[in-house]
Structure formats: structure tokens, C-alpha cells
NUVO-813213 format. One line per field, with one value per residue (C-alpha): x, y, z; residue number from 1; residue in three letters. Coordinates in Angstrom, 1 decimal. Example, Ala and Ser with C-alpha at 12.3 -4.5 7.8 and 13.67 -1.06 7.14 Angstrom:
// residues 2
c1 = [12.3_13.7]
c2 = [-4.5_-1.1]
c3 = [7.8_7.1]
pos = [1_2]
code = [ala_ser]
// end
This chain:
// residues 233
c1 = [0.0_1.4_1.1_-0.9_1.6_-1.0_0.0_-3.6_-4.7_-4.2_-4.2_-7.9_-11.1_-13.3_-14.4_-18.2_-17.8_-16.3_-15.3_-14.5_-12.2_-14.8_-11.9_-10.4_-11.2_-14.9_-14.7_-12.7_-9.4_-8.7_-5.5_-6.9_-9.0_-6.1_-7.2_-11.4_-10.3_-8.5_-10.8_-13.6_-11.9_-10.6_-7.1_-4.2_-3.6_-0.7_-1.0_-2.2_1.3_0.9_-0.1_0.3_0.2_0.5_3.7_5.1_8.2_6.0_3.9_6.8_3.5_1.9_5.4_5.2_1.8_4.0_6.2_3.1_4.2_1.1_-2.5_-4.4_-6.5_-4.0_-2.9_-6.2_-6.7_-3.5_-4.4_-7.8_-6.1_-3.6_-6.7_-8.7_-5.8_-4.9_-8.8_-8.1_-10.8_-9.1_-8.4_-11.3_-11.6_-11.7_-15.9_-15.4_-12.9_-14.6_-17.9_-16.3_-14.0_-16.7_-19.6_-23.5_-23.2_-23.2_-23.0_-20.9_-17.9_-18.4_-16.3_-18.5_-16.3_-17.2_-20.3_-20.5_-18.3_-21.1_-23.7_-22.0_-20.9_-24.4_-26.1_-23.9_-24.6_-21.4_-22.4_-21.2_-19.7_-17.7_-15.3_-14.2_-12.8_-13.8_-16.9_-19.6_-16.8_-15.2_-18.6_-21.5_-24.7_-26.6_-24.7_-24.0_-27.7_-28.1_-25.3_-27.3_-24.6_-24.3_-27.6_-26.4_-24.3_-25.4_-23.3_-21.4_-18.8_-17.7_-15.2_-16.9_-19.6_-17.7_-14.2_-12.5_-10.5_-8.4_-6.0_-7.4_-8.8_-12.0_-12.5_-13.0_-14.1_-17.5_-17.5_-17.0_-19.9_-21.8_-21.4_-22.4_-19.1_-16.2_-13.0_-11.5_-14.8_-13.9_-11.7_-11.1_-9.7_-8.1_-5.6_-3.3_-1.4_-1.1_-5.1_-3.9_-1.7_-4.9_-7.1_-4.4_-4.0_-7.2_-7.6_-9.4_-8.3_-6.5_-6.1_-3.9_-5.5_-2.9_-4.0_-1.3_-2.8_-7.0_-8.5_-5.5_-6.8_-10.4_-9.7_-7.6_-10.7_-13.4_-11.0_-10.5_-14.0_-14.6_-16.7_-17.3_-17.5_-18.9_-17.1_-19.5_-22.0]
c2 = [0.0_3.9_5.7_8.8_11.5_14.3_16.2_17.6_14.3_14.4_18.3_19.5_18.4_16.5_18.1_18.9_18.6_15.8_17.6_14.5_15.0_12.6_10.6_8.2_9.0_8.3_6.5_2.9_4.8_3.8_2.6_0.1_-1.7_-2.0_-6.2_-5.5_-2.6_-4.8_-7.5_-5.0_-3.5_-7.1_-6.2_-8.6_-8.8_-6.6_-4.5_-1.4_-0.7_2.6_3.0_6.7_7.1_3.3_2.9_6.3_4.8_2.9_6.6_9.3_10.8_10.9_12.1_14.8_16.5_16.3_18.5_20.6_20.5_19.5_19.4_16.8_17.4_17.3_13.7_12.1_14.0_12.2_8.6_8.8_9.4_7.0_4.5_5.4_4.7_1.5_0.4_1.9_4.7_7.4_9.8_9.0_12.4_11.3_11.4_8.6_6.6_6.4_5.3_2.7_1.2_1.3_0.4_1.3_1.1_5.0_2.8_0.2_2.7_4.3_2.7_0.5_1.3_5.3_4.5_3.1_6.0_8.6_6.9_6.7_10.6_11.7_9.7_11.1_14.4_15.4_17.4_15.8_17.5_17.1_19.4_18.2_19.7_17.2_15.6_16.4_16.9_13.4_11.5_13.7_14.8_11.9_8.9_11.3_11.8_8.4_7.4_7.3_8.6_11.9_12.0_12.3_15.3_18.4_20.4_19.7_22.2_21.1_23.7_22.0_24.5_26.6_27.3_27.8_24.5_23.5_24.6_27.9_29.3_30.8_26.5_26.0_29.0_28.0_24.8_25.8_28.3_25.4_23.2_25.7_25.4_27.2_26.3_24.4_22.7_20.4_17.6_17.6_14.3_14.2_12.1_14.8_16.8_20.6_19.8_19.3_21.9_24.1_23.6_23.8_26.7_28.0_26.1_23.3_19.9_17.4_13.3_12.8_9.4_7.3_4.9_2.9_2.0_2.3_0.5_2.2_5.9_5.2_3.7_7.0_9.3_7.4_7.8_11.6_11.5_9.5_7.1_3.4_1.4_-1.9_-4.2_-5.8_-3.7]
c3 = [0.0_-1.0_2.3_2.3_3.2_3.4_6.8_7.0_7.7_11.5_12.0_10.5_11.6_9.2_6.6_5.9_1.9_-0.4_-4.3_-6.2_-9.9_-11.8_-14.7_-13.0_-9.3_-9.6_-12.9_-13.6_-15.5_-19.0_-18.2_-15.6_-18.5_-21.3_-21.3_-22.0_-24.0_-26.5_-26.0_-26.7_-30.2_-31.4_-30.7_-29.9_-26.2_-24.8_-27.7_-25.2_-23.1_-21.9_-18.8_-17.5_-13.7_-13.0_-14.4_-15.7_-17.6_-19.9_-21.5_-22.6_-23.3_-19.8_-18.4_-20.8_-19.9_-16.2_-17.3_-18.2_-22.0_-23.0_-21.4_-20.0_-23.3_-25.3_-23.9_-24.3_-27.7_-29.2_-27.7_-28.9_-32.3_-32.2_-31.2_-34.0_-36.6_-35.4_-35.8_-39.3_-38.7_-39.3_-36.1_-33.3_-30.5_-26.7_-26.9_-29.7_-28.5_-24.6_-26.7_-28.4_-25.2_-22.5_-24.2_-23.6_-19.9_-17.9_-14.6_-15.4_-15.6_-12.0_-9.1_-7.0_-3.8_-4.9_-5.0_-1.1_0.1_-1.5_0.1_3.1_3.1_2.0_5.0_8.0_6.4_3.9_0.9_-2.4_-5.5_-8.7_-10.3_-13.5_-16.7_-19.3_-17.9_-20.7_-23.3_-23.1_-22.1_-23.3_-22.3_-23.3_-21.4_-18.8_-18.2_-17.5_-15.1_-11.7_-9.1_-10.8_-9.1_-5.5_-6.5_-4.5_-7.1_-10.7_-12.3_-15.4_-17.1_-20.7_-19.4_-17.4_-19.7_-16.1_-15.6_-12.4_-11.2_-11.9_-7.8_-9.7_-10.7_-6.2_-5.6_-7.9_-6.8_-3.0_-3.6_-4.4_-2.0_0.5_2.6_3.6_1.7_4.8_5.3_2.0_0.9_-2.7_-4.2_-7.6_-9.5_-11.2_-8.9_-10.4_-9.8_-5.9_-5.8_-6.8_-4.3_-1.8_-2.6_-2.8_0.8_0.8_2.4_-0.5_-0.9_-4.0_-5.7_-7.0_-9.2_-8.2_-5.1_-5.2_-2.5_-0.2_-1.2_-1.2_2.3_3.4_2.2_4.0_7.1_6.7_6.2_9.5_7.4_8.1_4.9_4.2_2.5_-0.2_-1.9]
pos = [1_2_3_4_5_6_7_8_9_10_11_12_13_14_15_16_17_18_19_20_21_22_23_24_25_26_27_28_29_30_31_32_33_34_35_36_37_38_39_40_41_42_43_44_45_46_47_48_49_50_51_52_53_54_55_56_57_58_59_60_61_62_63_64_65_66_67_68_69_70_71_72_73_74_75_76_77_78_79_80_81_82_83_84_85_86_87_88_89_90_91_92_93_94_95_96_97_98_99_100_101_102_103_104_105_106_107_108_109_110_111_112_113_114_115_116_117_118_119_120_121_122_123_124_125_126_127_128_129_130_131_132_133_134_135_136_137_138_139_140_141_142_143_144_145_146_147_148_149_150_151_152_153_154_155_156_157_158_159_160_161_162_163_164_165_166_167_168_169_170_171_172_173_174_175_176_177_178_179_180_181_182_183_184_185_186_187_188_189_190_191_192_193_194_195_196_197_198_199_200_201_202_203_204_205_206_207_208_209_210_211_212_213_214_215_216_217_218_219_220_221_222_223_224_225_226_227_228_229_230_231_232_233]
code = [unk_unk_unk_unk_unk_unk_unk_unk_unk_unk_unk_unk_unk_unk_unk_unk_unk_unk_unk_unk_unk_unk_unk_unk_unk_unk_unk_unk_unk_unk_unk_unk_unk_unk_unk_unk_unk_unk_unk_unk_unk_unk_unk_unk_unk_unk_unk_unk_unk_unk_unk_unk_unk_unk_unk_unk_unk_unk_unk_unk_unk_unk_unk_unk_unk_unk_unk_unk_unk_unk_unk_unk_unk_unk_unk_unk_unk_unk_unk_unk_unk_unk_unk_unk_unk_unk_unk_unk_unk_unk_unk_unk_unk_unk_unk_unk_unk_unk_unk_unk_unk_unk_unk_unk_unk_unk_unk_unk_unk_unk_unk_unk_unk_unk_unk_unk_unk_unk_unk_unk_unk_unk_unk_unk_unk_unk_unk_unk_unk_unk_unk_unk_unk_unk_unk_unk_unk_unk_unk_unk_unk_unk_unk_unk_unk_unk_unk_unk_unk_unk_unk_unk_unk_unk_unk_unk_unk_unk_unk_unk_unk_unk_unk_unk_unk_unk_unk_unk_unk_unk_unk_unk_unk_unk_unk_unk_unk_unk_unk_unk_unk_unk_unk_unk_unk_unk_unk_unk_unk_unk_unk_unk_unk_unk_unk_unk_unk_unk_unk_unk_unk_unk_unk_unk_unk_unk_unk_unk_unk_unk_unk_unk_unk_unk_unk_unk_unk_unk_unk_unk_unk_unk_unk_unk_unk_unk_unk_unk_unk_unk_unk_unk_unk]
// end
């Protein structure tokens, strides 16, 4: 398990507010389903070997958009292109190529454990957000409207609507506004760190979630959160 080195996690009090990045924090990350992804498109298995945050030395790509020379856009934009051409269809955009890799399903693609842990938040009282910067421009408006946990969301910033993407302050500042909170009232949990960086900044309480080590970060915000979670859904 990676240990949580947050320092906030013993000095603050618990926080009233969870603000959840929705790609690969609430959602199943591509990366994670390289094996159904191939089996999916009919492609040889082990032909998908980048692997981003997982394993960094595997995706020069990833460690570039690191070293902020290109956006987390951009990253998605050229592997949804190089997915499309090896399908032979010509270059596919992020909306396409998450169509084609994950199916019909809205709810199928949502963490179960995130799931529990918003249940659990919204019954001992926490308010629930998102703050996301590519939620209906990668997904869409249609398969997002029916993926039932967006749902339990007291409040949804999406910079698709907003054109104010983290780590921008004016991107927590709405979303704090929302959730009817004071900045230190929330923990905001997101998988890229500028993103963490942020909202530190703009005050809020942070849990980094590597993808590296899931059930160990889900388990770290339900105890920051002084949440109880079952262990079968």
C-alpha cells in the first residue's frame, strides 16, 4: 500500500464537503481496463502498453503533460487518435474513443467502492460534489444523463460549461460556492497533482489518488472523512 503523506490528515477536523475530480477518481481509469479494452476492439492482447500514472516509464506521453508540455487534453486528444488509426478509422476524439472502449453502460464505468463512500458521506450528512474539466466533453450529455450517481451530487462544475478549468482558484471557488461550505470545510480528491496543488492553494483539504494503489486511497478518504465502509456492496 502507498502511504498517504498528506499532513492535513491528523491536524484539520473532518471536513463537511467531499469535491471528487470525476476521470479516474470516480470512474474505472482507461488505463486500468487496457485487457477488455483490447478484447472489446478485437485487438491482440498486450497490444495497449501505456499505462500513464500506473507505471510512468511505460507513457513518454503521460510524463510529458507532467512537465506541463502538453495538457491533460491534449494527452487524451493524441491517444484517442492513435486508437482510432490502429482500428483503421481514421483519427477517433476522446468522446469517440470512450464510446467505443466502454460500451453502452453510464454505470458500469463508475467505481463500485465510490459508490458506497457517497452513500456513506451523503447519510452522515457530507455534501457531495464534482469538479471536473472534461466531464460532458469526453462522455456527453446523453450517457451522462443516465449514469445514476451523478444524481447524488449536491453540485457539478464542469469547465466544458464553465471554460474555467483547475488549477485555476476561480474553478474552487465555484464549486466551494456550491457546496455551500467554507473552503476548509472540503476535501477535494483528484488524480493529477497541479489539480492538488490548486485547491491547496485555494484552501481546501487534499487526498492525492494514485492509481497505483485504489483500495488504499479510497480507504484514506473514508478515514479523513470518519466514514465506516462496508465491505461488499
Amino acid at each position: 500500500m502507498i502511504a498517504d503523506c498528506n499532513p492535513q490528515a491528523t491536524t484539520v477536523p473532518p471536513p463537511k464537503a467531499l469535491l471528487l475530480d470525476f476521470g479516474s477518481v470516480m470512474s474505472v481509469s482507461v488505463f486500468e481496463r487496457h485487457r477488455d479494452t483490447e478484447r472489446i476492439l478485437g485487438l491482440p492482447a498486450g497490444t495497449l502498453t501505456w499505462l500513464g500514472p500506473i507505471a510512468p516509464d511505460t507513457d513518454p506521453l503521460w510524463l510529458a503533460m507532467q512537465r506541463d508540455e502538453i495538457t491533460e487534453r491534449g494527452y487524451w486528444s493524441a491517444r484517442a487518435k492513435e486508437l482510432g488509426e490502429r482500428m483503421g478509422e481514421g483519427s477517433w476524439d476522446v468522446h469517440t474513443m470512450l464510446m467505443r472502449v466502454r460500451q453502452t453502460d453510464p454505470n458500469s464505468i463508475v467505481r463500485p467502492e465510490i459508490k458506497r463512500l457517497i452513500r456513506a458521506a451523503k447519510a452522515d450528512g457530507i455534501v457531495v460534489g464534482i469538479l471536473s474539466n472534461e466531464l460532458e466533453l469526453f462522455y456527453g450529455s446523453e450517457f451522462l444523463s443516465r449514469m445514476d450517481v451523478l444524481a447524488d451530487m449536491s453540485v457539478i462544475i464542469d469547465a466544458t460549461h464553465t471554460g474555467i478549468l483547475k488549477p485555476d482558484p476561480r474553478a474552487y471557488a465555484e464549486a466551494v460556492s456550491g457546496l455551500g461550505v467554507k473552503p476548509g470545510e472540503v476535501l477535494f480528491v483528484d488524480d493529477q497533482f497541479r489539480n492538488i496543488v490548486g485547491a491547496d492553494k485555494a484552501g481546501l483539504q487534499t487526498q492525492f489518488f494514485d492509481l497505483r494503489d485504489v483500495e488504499g486511497n479510497l480507504a484514506a478518504i473514508a478515514a479523513r472523512l470518519q466514514l465506516t465502509l462496508q465491505v461488499t456492496p
